[in-house]
C-alpha positions as CSV (number, residue, x, y, z in Angstrom):
1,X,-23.3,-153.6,17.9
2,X,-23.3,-150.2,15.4
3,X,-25.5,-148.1,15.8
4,X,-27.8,-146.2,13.3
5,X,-27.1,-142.9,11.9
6,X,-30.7,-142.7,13.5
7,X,-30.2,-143.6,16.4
8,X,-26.9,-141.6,16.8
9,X,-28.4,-138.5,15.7
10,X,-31.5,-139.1,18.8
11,X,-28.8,-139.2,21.0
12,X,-27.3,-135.9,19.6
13,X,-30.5,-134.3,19.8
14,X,-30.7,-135.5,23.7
15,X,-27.5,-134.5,24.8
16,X,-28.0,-131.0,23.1
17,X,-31.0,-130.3,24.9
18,X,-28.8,-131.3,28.0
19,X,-26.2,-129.1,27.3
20,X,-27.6,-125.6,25.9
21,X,-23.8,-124.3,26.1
22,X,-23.0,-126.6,23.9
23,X,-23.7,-124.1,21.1
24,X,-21.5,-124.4,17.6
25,X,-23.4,-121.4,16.3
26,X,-25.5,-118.3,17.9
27,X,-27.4,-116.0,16.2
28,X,-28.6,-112.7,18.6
29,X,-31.0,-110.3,17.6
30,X,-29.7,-109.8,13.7
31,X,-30.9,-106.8,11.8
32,X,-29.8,-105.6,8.1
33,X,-32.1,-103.0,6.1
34,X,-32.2,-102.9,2.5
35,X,-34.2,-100.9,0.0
36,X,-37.1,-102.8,-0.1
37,X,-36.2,-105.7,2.0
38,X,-35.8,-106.1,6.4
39,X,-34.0,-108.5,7.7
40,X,-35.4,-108.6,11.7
41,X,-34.7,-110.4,14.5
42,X,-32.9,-113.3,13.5
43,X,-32.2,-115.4,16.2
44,X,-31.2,-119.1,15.9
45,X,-29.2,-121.7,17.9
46,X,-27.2,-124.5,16.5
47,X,-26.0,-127.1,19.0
48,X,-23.3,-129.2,17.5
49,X,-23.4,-132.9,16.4
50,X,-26.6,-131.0,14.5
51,X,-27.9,-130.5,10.9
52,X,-30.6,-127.0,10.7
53,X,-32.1,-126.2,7.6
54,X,-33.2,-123.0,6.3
55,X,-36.3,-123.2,4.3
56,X,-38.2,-120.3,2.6
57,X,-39.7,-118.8,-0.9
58,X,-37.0,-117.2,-2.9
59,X,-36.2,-113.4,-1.2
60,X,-36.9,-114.7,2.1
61,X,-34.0,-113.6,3.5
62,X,-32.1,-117.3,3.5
63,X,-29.1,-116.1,1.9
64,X,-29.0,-112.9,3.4
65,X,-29.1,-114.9,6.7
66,X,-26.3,-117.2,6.1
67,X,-23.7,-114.2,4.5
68,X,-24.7,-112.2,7.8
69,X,-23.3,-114.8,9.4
70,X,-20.0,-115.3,7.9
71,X,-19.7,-111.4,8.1
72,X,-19.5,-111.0,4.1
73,X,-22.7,-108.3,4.6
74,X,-22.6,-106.0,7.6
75,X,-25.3,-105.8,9.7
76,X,-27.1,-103.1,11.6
77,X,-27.3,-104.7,13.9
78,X,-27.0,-108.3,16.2
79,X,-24.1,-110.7,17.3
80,X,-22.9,-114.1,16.1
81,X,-20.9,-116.5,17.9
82,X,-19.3,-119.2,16.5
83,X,-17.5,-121.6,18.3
84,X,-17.6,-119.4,21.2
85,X,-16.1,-116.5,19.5
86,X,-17.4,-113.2,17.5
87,X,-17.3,-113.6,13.9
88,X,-16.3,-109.5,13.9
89,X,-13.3,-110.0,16.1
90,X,-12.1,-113.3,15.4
91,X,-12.7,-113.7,11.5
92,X,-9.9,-115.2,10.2
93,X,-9.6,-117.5,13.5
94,X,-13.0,-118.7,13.0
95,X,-13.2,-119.3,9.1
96,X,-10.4,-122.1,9.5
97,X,-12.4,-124.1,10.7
98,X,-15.9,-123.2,8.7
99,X,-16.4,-124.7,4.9
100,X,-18.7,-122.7,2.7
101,X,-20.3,-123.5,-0.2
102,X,-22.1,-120.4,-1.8
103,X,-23.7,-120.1,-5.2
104,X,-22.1,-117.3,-6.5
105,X,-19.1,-117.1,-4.5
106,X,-15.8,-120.1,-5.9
107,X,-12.6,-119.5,-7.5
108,X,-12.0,-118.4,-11.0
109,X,-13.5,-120.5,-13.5
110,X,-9.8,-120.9,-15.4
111,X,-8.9,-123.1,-12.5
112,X,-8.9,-126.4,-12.3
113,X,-9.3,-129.1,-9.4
114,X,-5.7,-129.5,-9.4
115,X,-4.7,-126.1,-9.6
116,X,-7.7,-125.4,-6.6
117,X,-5.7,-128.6,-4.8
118,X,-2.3,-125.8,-4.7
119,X,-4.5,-122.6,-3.4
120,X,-6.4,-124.3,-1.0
121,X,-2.9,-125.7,0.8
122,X,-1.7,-122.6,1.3
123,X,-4.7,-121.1,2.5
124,X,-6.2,-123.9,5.1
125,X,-3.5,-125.2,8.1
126,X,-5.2,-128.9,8.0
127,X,-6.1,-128.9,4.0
128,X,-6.5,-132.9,3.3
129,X,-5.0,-133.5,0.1
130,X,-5.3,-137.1,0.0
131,X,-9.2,-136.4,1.0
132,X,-9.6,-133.6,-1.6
133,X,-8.5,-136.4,-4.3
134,X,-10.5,-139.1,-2.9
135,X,-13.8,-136.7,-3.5
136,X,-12.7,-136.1,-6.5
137,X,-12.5,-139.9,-7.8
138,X,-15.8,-140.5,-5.8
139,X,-17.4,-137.6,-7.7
140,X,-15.9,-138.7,-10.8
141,X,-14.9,-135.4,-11.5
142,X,-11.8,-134.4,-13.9
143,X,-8.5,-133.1,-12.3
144,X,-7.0,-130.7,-15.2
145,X,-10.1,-129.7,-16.7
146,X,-11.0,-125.9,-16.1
147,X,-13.9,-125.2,-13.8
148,X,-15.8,-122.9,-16.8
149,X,-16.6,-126.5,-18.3
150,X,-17.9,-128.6,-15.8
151,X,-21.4,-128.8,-15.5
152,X,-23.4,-126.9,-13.1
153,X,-24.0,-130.5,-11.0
154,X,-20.1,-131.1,-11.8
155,X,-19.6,-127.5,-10.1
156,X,-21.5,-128.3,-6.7
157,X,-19.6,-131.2,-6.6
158,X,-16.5,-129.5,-6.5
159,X,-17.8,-126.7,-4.1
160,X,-18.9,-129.6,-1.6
161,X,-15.4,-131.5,-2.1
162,X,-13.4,-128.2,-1.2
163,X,-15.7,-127.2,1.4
164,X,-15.3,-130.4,3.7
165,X,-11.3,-131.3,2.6
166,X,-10.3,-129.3,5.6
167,X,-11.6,-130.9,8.4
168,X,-14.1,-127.8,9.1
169,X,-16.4,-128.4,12.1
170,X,-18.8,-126.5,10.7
171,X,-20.3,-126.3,7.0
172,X,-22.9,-123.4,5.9
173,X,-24.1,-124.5,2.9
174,X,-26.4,-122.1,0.3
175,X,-28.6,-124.8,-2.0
176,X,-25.7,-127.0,-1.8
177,X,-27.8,-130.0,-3.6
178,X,-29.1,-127.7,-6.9
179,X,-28.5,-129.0,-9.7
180,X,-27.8,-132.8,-8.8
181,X,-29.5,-135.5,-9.7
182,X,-31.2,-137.8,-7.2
183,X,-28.4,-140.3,-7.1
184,X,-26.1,-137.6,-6.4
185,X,-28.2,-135.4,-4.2
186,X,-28.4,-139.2,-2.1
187,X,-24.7,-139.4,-1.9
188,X,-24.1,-135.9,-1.0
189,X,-26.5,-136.4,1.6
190,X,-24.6,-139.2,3.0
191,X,-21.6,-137.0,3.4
192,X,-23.2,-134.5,4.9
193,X,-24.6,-137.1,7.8
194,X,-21.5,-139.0,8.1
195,X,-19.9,-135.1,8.3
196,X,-21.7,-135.1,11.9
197,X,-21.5,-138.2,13.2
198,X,-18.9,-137.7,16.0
199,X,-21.2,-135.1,17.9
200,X,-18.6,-132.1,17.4
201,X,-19.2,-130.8,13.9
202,X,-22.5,-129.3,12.7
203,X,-24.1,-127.7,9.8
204,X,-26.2,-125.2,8.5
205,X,-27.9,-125.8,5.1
206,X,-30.6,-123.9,3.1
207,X,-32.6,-125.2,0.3
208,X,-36.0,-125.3,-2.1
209,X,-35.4,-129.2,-2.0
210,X,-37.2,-129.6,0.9
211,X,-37.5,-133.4,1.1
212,X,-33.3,-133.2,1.1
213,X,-34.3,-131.5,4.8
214,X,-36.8,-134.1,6.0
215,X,-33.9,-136.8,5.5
216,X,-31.2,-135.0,7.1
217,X,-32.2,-132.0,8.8
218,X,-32.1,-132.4,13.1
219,X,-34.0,-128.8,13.2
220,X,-36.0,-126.7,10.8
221,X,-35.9,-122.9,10.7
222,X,-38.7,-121.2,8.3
223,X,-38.0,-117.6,7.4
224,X,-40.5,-115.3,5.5
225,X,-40.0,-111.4,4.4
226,X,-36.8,-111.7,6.9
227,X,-38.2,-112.9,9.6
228,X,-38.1,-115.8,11.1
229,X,-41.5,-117.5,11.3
230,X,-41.0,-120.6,13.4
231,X,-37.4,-122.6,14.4
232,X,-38.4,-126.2,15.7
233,X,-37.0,-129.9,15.6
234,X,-37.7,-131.6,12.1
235,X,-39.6,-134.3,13.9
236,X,-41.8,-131.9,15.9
237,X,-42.9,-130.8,12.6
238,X,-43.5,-133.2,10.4
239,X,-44.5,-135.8,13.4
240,X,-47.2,-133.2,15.5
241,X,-48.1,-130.8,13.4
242,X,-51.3,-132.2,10.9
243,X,-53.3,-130.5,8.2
244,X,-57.3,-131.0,8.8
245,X,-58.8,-131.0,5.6
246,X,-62.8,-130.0,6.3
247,X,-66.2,-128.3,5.1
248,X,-66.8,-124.5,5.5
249,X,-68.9,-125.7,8.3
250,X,-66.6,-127.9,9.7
251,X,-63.9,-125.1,9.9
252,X,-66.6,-122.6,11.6
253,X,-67.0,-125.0,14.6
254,X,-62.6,-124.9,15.0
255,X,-61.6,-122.7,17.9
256,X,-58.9,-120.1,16.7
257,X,-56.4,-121.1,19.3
258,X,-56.5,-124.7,17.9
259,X,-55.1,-124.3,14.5
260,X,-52.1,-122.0,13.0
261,X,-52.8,-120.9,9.9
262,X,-55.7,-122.1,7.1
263,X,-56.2,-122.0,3.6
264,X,-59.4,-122.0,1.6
265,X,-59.8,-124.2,-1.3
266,X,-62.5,-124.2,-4.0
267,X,-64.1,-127.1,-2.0
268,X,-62.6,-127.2,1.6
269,X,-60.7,-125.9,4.1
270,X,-56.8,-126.8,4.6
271,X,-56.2,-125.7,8.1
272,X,-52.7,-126.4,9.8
273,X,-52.5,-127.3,13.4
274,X,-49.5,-127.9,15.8
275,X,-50.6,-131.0,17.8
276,X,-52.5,-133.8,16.1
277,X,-53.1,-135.7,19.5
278,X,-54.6,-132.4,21.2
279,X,-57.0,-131.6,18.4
280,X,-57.9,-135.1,18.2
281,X,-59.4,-134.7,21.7
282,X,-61.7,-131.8,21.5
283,X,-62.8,-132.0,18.0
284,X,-64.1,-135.3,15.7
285,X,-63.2,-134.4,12.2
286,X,-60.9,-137.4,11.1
287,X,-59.1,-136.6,8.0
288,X,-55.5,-135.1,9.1
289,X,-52.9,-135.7,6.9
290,X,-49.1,-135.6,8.1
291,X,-47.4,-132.5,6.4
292,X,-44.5,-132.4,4.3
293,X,-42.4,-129.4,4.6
294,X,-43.4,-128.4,1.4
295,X,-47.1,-127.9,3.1
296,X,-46.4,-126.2,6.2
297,X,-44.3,-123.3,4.0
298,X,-46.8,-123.3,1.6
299,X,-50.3,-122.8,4.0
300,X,-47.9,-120.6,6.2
301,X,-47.2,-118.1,3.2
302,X,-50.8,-118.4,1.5
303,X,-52.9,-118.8,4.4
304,X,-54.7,-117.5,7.0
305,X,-54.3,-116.8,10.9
């Protein structure tokens, strides 16, 4: 009998919890100052066979995060292991077996795919040329036509096809999905999920398309002003957590220790809470809606504690 890309990733998510070394990627106490901007205290944990994404407003600190990591910005501070290994002392070791896709880091845009096909072989030990042309024909993108022409959905296409046509075990991806349209945002999605299917490889994504996250994404890490407000499994989210929609009066009689954050409205409150079943029991108010990502960032950055 097959089983589900559902079911599959449950079990993923089970035997990760069972095995805590079992770590593709750790993030230790991360620190980088900038005029104007802290990153502080990053610290994250992706087990593989998993899919996190970062979610945040713009200047959260997402891409900061996820260039940290791949040591293209030096820290102040903090550690990251992948595979085991420190990305300071075991760069180049590491990064053979990582596929980026960054928005404002590719090749010149002179190049074509096929000329990108000849770099990328001598650059990558396992470089899958065969796979590299299959994306291409399943993207339906041109092979002698230079980069500068492409479109911009055309451009993430090709980012996503070099990315994964070395057999990575790991893909950090910066808004890989801008740009496409639903159809290809769906099969990109795909990919990525197939991508983690045997329980080794994993992947770390950020992105404003949030609902791309609630169809892929095993665990959910929200950053805000460079810190990291809350890391947690996607269904613990958008399965317990609930948004109580009440009266000024109704809000008054909520204990603070019940509810996370709330936001007032011209007409009622918006108040978010972290365990539906648990506030069902002490209080009667019925109307609690099951949050999209979308709400939990946006009562989190505009609301209340």
């Amino acid at each position: 009998m097959k089983i589900s890309k559902t079911n599959k990733r449950e079990e993923n998510i089970e035997m990760a919890n069972k095995e805590k070394d079992e770590n593709i990627l750790e993030v230790r106490n991360l620190n980088k100052n900038y005029k104007g901007f802290k990153l502080k205290d990053i610290n994250l944990t992706l087990p593989k066979g998993m899919i996190m994404g970062l979610i945040g407003e713009n200047g959260a600190g997402k891409t900061t995060t996820i260039k940290s990591i791949l040591n293209l910005t030096k820290v102040d501070s903090g550690e990251v292991k992948i595979f085991g290994l420190n990305i300071k002392e075991d760069e180049k070791k590491i990064k053979e077996d990582i596929g980026v896709v960054l928005d404002d880091s590719f090749f010149s845009e002179h190049l074509t795919a096929e000329d990108i096909n000849q770099i990328m072989k001598n650059i990558y030990e396992n470089w899958d040329e065969n796979l590299f042309f299959k994306y291409l024909v399943d993207f339906k993108l041109p092979l002698k036509q230079e980069f500068k022409e492409f479109s911009s959905g055309m451009k993430v296409k090709l980012k996503i096809a070099t990315a994964i046509s070395h057999h990575p075990k790991l893909l950090i991806l910066d808004e890989p999905t801008s740009g496409l349209d639903p159809v290809a945002r769906s099969e990109i999605l795909d990919i990525f999920q197939d991508f983690i299917q045997n329980g080794e490889n994993s992947i770390l994504v950020s992105s404003h398309i949030t609902s791309d996250l609630e169809h892929i994404a095993d665990y959910i890490t929200f950053i805000s002003d460079g810190r990291i407000l809350l890391s947690k499994t996607r269904d613990e989210l958008l399965d317990e957590y609930g948004i109580v929609h009440c009266t000024e009066e109704e809000f008054k009689k909520i204990d603070k220790k019940d509810y996370l954050r709330y936001k007032k409205n011209k007409y009622a409150y918006d108040v978010l809470i972290e365990d539906k079943k648990e506030f069902k029991k002490r209080y009667e108010l019925k109307v609690i809606d099951k949050p999209t990502l979308d709400d939990i960032m946006v009562i989190y950055i505009k609301g209340v504690k």
